[in-house]
ModelCIF file with pLDDT and N, C-alpha, C, O atoms, coordinates in Angstrom:
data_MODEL
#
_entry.id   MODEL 
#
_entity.id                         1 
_entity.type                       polymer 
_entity.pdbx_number_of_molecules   1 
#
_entity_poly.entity_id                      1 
_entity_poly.type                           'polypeptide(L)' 
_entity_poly.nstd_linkage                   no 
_entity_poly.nstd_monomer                   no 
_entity_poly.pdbx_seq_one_letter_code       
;(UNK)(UNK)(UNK)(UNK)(UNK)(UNK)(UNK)(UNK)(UNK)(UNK)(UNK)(UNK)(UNK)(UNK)(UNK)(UNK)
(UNK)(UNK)(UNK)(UNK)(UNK)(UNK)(UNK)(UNK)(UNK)(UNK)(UNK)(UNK)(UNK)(UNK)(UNK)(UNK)
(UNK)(UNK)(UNK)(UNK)(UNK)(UNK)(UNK)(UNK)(UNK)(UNK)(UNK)(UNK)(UNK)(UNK)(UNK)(UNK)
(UNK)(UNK)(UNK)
;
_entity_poly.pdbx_seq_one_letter_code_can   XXXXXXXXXXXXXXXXXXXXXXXXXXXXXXXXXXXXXXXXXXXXXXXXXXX 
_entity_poly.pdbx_strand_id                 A 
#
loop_
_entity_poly_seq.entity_id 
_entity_poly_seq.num 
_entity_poly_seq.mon_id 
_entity_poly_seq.hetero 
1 1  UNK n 
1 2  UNK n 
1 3  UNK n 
1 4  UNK n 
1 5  UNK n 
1 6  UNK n 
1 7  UNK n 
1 8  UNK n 
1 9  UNK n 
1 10 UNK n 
1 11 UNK n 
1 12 UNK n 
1 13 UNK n 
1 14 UNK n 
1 15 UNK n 
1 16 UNK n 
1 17 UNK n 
1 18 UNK n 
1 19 UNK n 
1 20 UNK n 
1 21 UNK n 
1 22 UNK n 
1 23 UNK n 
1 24 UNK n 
1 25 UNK n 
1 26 UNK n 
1 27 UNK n 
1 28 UNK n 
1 29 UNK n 
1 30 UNK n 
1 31 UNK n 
1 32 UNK n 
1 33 UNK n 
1 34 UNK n 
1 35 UNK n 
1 36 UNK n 
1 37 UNK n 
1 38 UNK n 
1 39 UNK n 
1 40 UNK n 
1 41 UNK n 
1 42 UNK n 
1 43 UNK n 
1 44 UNK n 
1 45 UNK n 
1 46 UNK n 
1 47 UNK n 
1 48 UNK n 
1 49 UNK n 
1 50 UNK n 
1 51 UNK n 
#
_struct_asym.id          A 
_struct_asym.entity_id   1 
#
loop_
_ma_qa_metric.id 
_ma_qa_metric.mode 
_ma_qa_metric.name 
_ma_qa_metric.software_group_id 
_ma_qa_metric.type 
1 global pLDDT . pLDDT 
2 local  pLDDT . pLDDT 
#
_ma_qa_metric_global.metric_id      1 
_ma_qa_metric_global.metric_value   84.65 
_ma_qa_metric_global.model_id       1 
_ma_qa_metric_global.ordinal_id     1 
#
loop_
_ma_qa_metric_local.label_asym_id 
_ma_qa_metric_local.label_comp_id 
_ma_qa_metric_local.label_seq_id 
_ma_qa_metric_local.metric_id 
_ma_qa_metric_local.metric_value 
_ma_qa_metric_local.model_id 
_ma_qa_metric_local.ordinal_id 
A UNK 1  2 58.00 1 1  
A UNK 2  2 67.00 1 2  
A UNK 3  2 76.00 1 3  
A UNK 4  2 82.00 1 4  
A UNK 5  2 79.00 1 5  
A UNK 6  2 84.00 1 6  
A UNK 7  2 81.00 1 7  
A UNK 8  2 88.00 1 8  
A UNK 9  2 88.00 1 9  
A UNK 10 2 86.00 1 10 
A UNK 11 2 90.00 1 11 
A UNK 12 2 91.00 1 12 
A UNK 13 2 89.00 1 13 
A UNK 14 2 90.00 1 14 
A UNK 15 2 92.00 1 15 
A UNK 16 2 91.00 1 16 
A UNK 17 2 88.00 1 17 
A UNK 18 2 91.00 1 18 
A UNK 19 2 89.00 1 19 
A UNK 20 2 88.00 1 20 
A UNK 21 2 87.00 1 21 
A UNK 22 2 87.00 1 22 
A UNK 23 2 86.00 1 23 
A UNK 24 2 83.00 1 24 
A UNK 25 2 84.00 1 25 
A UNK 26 2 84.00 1 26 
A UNK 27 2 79.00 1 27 
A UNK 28 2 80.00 1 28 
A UNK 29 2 84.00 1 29 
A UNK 30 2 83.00 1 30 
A UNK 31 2 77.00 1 31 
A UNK 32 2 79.00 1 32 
A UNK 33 2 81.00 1 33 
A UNK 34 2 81.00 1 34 
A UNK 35 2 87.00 1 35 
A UNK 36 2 88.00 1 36 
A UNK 37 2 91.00 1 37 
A UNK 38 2 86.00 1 38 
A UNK 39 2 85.00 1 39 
A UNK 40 2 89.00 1 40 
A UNK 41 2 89.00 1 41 
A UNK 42 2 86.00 1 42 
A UNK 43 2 86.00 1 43 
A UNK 44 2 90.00 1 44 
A UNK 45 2 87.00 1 45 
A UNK 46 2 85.00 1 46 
A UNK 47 2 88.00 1 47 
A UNK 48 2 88.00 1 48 
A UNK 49 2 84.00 1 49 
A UNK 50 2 84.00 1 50 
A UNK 51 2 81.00 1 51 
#
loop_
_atom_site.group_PDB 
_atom_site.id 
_atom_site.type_symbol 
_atom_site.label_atom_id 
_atom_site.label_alt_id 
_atom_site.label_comp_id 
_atom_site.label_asym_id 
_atom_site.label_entity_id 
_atom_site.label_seq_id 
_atom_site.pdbx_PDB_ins_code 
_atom_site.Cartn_x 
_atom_site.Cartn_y 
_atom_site.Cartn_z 
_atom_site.occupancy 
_atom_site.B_iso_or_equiv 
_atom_site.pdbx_formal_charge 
_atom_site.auth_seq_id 
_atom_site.auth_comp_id 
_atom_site.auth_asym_id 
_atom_site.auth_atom_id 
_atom_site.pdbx_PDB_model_num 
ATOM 1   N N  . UNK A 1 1  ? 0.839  -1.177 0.000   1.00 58.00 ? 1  UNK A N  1 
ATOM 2   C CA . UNK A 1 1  ? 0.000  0.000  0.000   1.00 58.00 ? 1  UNK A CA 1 
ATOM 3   C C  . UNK A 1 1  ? 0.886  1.242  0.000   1.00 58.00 ? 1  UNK A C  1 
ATOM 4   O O  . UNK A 1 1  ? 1.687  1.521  0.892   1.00 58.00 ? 1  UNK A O  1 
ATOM 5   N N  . UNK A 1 2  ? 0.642  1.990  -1.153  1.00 67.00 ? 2  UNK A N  1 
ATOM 6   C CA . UNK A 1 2  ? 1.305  3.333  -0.649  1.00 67.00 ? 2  UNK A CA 1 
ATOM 7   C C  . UNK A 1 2  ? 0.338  4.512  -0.533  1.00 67.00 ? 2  UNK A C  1 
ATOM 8   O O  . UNK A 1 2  ? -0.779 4.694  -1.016  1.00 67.00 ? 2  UNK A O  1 
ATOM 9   N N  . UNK A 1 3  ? 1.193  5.330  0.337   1.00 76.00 ? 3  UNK A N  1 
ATOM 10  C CA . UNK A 1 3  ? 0.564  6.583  0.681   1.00 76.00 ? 3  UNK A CA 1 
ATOM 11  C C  . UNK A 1 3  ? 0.283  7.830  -0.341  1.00 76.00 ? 3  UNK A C  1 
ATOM 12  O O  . UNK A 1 3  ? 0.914  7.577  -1.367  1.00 76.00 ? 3  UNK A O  1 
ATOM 13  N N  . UNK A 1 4  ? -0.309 8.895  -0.455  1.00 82.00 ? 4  UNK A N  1 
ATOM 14  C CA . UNK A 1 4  ? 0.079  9.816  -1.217  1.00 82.00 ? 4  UNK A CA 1 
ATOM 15  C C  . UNK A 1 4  ? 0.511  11.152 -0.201  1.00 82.00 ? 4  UNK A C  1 
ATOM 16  O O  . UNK A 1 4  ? -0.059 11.365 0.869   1.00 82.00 ? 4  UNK A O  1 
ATOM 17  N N  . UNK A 1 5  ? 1.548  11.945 -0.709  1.00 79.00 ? 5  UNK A N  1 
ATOM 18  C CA . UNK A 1 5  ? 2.497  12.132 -0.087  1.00 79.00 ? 5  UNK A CA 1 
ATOM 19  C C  . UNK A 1 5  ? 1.740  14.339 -0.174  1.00 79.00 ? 5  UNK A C  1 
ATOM 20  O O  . UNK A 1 5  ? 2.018  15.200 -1.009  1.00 79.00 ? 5  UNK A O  1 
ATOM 21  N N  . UNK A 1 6  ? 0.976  14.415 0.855   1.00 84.00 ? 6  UNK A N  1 
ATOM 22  C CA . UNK A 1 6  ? 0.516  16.257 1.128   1.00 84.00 ? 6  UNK A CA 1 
ATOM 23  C C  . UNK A 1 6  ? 1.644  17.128 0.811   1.00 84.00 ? 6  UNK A C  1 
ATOM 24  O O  . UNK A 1 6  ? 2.010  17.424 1.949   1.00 84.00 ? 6  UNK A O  1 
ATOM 25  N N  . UNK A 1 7  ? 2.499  17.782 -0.049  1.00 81.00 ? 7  UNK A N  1 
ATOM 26  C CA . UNK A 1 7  ? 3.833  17.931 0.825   1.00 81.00 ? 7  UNK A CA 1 
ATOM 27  C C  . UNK A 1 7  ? 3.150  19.602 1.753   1.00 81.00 ? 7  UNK A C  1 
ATOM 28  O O  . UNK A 1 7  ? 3.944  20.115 2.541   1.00 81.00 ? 7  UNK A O  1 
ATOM 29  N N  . UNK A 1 8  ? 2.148  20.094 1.624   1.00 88.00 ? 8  UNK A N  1 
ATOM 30  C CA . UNK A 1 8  ? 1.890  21.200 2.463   1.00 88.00 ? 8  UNK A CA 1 
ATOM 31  C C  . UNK A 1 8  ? 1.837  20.510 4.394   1.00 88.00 ? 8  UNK A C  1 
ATOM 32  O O  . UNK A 1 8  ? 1.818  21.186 5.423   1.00 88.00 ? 8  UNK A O  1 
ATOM 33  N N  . UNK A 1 9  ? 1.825  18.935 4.241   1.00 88.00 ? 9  UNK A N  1 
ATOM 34  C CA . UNK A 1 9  ? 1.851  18.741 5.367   1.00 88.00 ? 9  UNK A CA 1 
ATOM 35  C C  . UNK A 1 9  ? 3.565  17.993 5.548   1.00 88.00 ? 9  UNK A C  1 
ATOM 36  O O  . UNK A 1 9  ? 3.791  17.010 6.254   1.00 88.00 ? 9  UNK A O  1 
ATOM 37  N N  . UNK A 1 10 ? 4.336  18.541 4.949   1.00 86.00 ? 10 UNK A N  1 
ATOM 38  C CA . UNK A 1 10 ? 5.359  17.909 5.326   1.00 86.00 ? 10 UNK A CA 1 
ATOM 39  C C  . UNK A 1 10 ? 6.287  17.677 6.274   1.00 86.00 ? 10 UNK A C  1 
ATOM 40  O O  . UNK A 1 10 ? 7.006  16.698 6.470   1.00 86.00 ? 10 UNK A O  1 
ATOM 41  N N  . UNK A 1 11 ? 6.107  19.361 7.193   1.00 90.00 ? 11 UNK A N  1 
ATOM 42  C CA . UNK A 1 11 ? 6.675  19.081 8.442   1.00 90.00 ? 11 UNK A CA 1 
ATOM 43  C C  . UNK A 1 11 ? 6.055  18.230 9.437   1.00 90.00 ? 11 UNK A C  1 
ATOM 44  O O  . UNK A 1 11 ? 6.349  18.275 10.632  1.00 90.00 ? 11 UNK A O  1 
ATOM 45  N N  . UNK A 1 12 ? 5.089  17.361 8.869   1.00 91.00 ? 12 UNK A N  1 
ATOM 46  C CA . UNK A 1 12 ? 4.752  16.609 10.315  1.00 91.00 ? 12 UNK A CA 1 
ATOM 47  C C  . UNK A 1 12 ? 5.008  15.365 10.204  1.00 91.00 ? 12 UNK A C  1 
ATOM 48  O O  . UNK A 1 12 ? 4.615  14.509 10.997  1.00 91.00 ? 12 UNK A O  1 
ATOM 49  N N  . UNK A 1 13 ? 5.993  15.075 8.763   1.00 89.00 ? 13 UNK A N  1 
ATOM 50  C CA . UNK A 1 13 ? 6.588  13.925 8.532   1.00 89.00 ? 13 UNK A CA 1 
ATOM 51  C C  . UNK A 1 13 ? 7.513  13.456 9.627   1.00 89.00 ? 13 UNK A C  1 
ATOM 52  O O  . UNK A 1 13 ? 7.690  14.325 10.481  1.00 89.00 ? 13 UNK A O  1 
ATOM 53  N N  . UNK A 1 14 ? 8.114  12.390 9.828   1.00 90.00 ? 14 UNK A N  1 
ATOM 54  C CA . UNK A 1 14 ? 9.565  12.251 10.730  1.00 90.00 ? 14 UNK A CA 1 
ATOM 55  C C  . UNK A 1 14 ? 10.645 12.875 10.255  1.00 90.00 ? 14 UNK A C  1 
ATOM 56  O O  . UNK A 1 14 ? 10.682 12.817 9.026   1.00 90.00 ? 14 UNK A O  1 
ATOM 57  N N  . UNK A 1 15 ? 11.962 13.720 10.967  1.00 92.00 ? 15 UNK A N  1 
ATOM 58  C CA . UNK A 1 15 ? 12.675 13.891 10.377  1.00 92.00 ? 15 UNK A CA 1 
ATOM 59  C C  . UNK A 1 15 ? 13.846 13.021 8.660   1.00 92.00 ? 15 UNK A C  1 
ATOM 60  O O  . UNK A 1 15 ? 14.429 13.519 7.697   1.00 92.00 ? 15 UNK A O  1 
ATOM 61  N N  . UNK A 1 16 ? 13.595 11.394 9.241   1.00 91.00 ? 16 UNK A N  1 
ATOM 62  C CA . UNK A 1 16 ? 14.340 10.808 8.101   1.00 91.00 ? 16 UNK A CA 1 
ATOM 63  C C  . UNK A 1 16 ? 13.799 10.689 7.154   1.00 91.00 ? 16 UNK A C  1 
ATOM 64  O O  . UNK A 1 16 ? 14.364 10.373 6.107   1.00 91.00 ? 16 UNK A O  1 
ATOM 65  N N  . UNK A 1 17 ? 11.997 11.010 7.314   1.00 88.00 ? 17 UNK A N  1 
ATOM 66  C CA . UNK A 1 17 ? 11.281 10.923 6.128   1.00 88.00 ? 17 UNK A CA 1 
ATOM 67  C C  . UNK A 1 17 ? 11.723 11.884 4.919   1.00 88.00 ? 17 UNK A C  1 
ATOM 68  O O  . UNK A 1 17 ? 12.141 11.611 3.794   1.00 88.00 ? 17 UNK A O  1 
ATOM 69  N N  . UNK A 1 18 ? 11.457 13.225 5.622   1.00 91.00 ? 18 UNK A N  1 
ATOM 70  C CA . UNK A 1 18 ? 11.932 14.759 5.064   1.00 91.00 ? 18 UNK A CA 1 
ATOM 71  C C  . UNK A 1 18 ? 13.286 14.312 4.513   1.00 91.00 ? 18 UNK A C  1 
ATOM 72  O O  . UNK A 1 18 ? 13.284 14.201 3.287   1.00 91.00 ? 18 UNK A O  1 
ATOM 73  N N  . UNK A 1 19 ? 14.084 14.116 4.933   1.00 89.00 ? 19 UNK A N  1 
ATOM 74  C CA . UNK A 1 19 ? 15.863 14.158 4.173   1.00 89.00 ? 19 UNK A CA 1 
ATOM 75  C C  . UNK A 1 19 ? 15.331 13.081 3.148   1.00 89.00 ? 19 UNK A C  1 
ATOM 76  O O  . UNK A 1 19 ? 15.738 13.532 2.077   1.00 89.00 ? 19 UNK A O  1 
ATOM 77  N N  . UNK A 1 20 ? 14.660 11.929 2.873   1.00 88.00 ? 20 UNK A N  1 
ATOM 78  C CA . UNK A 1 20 ? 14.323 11.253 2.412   1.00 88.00 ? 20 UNK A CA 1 
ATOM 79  C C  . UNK A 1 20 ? 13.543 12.033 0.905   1.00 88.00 ? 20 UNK A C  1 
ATOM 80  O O  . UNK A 1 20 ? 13.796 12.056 -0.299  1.00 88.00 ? 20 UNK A O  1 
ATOM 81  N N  . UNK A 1 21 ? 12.785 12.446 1.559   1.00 87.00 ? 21 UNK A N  1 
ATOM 82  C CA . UNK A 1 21 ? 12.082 13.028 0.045   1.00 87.00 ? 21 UNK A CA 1 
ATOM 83  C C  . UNK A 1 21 ? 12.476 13.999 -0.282  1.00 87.00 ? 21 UNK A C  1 
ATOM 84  O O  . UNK A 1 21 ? 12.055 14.361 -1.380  1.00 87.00 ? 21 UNK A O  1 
ATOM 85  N N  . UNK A 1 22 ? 13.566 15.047 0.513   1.00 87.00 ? 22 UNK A N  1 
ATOM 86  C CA . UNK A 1 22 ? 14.265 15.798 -0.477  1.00 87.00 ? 22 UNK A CA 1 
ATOM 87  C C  . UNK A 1 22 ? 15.445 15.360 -0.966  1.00 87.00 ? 22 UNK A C  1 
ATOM 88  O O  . UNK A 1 22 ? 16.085 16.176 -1.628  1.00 87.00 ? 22 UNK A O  1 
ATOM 89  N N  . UNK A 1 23 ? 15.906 14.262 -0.807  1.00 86.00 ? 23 UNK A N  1 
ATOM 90  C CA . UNK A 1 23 ? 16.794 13.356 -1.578  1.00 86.00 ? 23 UNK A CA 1 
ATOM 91  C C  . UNK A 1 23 ? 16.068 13.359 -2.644  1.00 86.00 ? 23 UNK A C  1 
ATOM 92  O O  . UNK A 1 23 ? 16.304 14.066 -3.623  1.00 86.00 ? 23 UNK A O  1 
ATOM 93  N N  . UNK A 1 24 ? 14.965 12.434 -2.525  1.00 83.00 ? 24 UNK A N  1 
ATOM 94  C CA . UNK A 1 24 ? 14.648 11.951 -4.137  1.00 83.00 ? 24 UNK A CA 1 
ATOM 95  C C  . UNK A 1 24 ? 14.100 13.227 -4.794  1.00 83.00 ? 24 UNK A C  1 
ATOM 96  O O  . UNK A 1 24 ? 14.350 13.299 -5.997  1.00 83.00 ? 24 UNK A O  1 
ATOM 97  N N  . UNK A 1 25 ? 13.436 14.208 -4.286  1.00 84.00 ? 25 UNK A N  1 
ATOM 98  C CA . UNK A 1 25 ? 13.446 15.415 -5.389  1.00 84.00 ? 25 UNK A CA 1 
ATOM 99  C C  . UNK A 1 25 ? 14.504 16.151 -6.145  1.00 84.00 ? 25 UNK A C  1 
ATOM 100 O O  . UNK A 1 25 ? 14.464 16.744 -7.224  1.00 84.00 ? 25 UNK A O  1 
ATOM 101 N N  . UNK A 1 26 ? 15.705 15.898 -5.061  1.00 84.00 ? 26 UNK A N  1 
ATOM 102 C CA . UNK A 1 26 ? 16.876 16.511 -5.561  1.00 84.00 ? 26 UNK A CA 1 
ATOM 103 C C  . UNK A 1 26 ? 17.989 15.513 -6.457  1.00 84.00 ? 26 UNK A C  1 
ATOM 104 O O  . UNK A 1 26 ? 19.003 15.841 -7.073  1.00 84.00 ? 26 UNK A O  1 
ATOM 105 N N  . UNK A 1 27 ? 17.435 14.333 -6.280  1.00 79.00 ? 27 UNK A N  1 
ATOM 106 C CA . UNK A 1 27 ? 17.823 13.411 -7.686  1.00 79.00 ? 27 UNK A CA 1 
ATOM 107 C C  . UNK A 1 27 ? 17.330 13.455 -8.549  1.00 79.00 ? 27 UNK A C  1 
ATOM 108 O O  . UNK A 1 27 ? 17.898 13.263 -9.624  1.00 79.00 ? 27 UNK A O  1 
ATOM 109 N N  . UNK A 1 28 ? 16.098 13.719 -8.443  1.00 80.00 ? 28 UNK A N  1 
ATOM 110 C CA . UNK A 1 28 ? 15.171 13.969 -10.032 1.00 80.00 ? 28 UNK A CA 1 
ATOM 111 C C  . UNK A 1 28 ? 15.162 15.241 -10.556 1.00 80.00 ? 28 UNK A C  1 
ATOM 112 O O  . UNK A 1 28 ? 14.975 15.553 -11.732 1.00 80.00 ? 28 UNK A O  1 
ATOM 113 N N  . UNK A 1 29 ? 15.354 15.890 -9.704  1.00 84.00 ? 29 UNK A N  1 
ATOM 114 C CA . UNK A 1 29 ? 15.366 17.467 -11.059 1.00 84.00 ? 29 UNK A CA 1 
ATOM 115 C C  . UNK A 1 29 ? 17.273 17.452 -11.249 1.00 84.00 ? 29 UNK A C  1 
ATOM 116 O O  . UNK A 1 29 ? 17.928 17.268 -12.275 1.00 84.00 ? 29 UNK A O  1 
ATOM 117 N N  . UNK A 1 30 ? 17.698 17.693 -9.972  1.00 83.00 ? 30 UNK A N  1 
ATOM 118 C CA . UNK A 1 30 ? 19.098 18.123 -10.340 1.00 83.00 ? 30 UNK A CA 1 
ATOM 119 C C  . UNK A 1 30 ? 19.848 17.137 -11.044 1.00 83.00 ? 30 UNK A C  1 
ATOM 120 O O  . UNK A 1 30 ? 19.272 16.061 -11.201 1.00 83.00 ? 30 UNK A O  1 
ATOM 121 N N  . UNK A 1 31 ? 21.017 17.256 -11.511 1.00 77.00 ? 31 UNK A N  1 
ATOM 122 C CA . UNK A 1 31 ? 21.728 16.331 -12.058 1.00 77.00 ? 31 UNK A CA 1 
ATOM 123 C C  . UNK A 1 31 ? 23.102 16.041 -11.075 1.00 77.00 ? 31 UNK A C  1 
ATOM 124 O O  . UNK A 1 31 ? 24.273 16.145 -11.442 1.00 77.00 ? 31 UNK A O  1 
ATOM 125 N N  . UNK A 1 32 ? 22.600 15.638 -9.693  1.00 79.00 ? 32 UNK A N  1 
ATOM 126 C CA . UNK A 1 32 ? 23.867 15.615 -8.909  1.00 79.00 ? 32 UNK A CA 1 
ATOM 127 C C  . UNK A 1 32 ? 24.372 14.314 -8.675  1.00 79.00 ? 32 UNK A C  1 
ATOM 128 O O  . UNK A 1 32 ? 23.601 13.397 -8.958  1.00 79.00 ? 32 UNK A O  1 
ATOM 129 N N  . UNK A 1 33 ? 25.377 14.046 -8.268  1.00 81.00 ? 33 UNK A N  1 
ATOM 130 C CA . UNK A 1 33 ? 26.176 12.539 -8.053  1.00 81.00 ? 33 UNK A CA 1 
ATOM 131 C C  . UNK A 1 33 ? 25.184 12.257 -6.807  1.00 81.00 ? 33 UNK A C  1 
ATOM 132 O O  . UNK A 1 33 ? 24.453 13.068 -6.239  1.00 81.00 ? 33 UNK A O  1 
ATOM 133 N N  . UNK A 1 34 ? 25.343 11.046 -6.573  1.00 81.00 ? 34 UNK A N  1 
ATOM 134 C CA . UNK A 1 34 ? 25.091 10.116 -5.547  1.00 81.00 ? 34 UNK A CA 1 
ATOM 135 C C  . UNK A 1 34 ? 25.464 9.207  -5.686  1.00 81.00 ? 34 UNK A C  1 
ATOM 136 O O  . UNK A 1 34 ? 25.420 8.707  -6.810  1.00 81.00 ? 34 UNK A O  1 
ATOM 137 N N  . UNK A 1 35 ? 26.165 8.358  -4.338  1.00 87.00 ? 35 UNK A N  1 
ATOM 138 C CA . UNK A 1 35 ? 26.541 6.952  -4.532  1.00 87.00 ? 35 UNK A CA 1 
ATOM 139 C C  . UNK A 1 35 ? 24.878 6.180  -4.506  1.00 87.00 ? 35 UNK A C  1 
ATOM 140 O O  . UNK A 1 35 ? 23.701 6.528  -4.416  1.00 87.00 ? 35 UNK A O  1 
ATOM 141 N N  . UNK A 1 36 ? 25.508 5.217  -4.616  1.00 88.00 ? 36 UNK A N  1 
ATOM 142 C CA . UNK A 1 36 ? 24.173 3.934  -4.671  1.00 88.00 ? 36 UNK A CA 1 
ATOM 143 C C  . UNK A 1 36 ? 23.985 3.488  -3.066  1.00 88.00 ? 36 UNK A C  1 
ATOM 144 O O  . UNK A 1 36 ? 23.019 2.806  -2.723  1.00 88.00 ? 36 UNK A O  1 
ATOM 145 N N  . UNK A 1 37 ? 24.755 3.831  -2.351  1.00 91.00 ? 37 UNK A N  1 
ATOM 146 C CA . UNK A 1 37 ? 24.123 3.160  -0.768  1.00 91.00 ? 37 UNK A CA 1 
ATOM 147 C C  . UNK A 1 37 ? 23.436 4.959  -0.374  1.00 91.00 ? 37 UNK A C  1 
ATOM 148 O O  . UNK A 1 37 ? 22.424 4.926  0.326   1.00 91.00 ? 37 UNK A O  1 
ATOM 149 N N  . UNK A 1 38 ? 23.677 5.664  -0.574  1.00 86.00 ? 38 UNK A N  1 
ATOM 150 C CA . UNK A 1 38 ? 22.973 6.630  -0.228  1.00 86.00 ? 38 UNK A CA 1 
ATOM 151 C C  . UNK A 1 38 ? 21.515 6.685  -1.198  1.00 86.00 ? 38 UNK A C  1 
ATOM 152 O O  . UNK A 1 38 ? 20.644 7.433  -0.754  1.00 86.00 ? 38 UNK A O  1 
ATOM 153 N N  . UNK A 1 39 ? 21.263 6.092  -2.228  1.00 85.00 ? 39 UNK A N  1 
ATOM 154 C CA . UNK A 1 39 ? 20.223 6.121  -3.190  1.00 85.00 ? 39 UNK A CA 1 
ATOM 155 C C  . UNK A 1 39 ? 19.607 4.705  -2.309  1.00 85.00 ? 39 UNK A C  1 
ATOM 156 O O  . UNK A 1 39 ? 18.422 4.979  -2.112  1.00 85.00 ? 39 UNK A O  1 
ATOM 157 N N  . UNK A 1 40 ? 19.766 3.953  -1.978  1.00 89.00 ? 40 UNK A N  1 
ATOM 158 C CA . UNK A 1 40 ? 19.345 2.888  -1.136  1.00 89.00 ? 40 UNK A CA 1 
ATOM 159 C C  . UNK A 1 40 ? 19.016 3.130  0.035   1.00 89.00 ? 40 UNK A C  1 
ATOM 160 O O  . UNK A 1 40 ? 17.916 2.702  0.384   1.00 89.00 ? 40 UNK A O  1 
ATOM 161 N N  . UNK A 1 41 ? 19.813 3.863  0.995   1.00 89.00 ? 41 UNK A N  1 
ATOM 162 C CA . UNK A 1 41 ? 19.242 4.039  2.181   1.00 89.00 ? 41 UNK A CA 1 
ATOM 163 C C  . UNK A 1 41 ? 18.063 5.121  2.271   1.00 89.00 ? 41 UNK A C  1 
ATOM 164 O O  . UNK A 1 41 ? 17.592 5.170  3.407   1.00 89.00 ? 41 UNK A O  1 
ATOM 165 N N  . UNK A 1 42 ? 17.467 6.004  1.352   1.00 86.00 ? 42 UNK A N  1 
ATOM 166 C CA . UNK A 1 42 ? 16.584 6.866  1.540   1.00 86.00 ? 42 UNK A CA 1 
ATOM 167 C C  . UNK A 1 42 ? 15.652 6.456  0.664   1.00 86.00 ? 42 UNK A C  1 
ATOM 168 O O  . UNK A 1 42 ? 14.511 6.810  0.962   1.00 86.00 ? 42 UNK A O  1 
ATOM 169 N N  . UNK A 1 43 ? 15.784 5.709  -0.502  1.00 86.00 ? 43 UNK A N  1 
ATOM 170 C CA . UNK A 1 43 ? 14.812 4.728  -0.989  1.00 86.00 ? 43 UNK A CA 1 
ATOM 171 C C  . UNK A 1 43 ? 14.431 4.099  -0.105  1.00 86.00 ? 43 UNK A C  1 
ATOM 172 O O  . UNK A 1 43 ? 13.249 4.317  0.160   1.00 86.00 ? 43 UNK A O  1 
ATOM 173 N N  . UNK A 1 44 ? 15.125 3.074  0.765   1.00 90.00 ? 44 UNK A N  1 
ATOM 174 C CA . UNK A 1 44 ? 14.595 2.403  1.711   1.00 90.00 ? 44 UNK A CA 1 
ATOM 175 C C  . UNK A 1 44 ? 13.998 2.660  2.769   1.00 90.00 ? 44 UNK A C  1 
ATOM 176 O O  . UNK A 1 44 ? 13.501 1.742  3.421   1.00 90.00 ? 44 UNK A O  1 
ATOM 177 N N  . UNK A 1 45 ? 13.916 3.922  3.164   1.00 87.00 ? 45 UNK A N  1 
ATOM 178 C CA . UNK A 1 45 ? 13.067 4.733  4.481   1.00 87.00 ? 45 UNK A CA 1 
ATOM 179 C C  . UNK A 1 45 ? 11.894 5.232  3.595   1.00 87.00 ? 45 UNK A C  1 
ATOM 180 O O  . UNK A 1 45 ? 10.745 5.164  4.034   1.00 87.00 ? 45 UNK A O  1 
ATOM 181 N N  . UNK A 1 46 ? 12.148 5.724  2.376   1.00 85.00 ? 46 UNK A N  1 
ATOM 182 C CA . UNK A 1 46 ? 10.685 6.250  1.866   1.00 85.00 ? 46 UNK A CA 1 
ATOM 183 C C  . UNK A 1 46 ? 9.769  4.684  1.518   1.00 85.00 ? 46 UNK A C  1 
ATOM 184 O O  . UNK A 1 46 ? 8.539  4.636  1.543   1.00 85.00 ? 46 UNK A O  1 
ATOM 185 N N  . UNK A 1 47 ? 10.586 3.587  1.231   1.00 88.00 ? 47 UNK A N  1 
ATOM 186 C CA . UNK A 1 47 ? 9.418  2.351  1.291   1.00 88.00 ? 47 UNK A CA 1 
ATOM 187 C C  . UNK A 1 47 ? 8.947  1.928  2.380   1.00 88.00 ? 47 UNK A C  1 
ATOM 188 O O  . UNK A 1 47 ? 7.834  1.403  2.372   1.00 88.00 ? 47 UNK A O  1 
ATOM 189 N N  . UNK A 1 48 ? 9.676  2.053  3.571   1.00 88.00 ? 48 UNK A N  1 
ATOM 190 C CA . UNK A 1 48 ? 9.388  1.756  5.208   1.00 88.00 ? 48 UNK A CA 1 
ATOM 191 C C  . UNK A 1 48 ? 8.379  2.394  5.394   1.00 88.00 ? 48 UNK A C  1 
ATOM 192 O O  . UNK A 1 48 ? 7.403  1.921  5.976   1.00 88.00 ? 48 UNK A O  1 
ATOM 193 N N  . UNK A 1 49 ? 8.459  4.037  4.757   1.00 84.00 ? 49 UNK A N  1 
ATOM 194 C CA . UNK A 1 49 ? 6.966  4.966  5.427   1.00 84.00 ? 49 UNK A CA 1 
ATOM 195 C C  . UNK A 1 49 ? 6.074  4.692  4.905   1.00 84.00 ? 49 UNK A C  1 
ATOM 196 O O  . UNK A 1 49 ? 4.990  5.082  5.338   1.00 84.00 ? 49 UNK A O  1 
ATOM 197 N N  . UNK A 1 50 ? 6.163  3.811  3.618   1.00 84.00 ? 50 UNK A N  1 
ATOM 198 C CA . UNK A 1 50 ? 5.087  3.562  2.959   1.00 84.00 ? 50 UNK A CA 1 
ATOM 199 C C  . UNK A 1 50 ? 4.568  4.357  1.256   1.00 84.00 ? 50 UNK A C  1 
ATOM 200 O O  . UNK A 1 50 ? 3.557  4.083  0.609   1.00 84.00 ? 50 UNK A O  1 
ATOM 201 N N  . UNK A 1 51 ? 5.789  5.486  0.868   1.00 81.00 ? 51 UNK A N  1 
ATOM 202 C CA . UNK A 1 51 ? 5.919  5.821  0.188   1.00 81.00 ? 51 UNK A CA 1 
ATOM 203 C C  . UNK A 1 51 ? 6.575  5.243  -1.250  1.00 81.00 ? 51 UNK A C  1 
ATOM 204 O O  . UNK A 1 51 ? 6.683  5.989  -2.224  1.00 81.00 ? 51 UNK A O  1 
#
């Protein structure tokens, strides 16, 4: 099941959620490096929340 994600309610996310989804916004627009365990570990907290 996933959630759909308010972002006007975003501060009431958990903090690792937040670093989490501005990870993946800031992989998808920007064109910045990331290793792959950092693309894994915040993938993997946004599937934990259910996202």
């Amino acid at each position: 099941m996933n959630k759909n994600l308010d972002l006007s309610k975003l501060d009431e996310q958990p903090q690792e959620s937040r670093e989490a989804i501005a990870f993946y916004a800031a992989h998808t627009v920007l064109q910045i490096y990331f290793t792959s365990a950092e693309r894994e570990q915040h993938y993997r907290t946004l599937e934990q929340a259910g996202y």
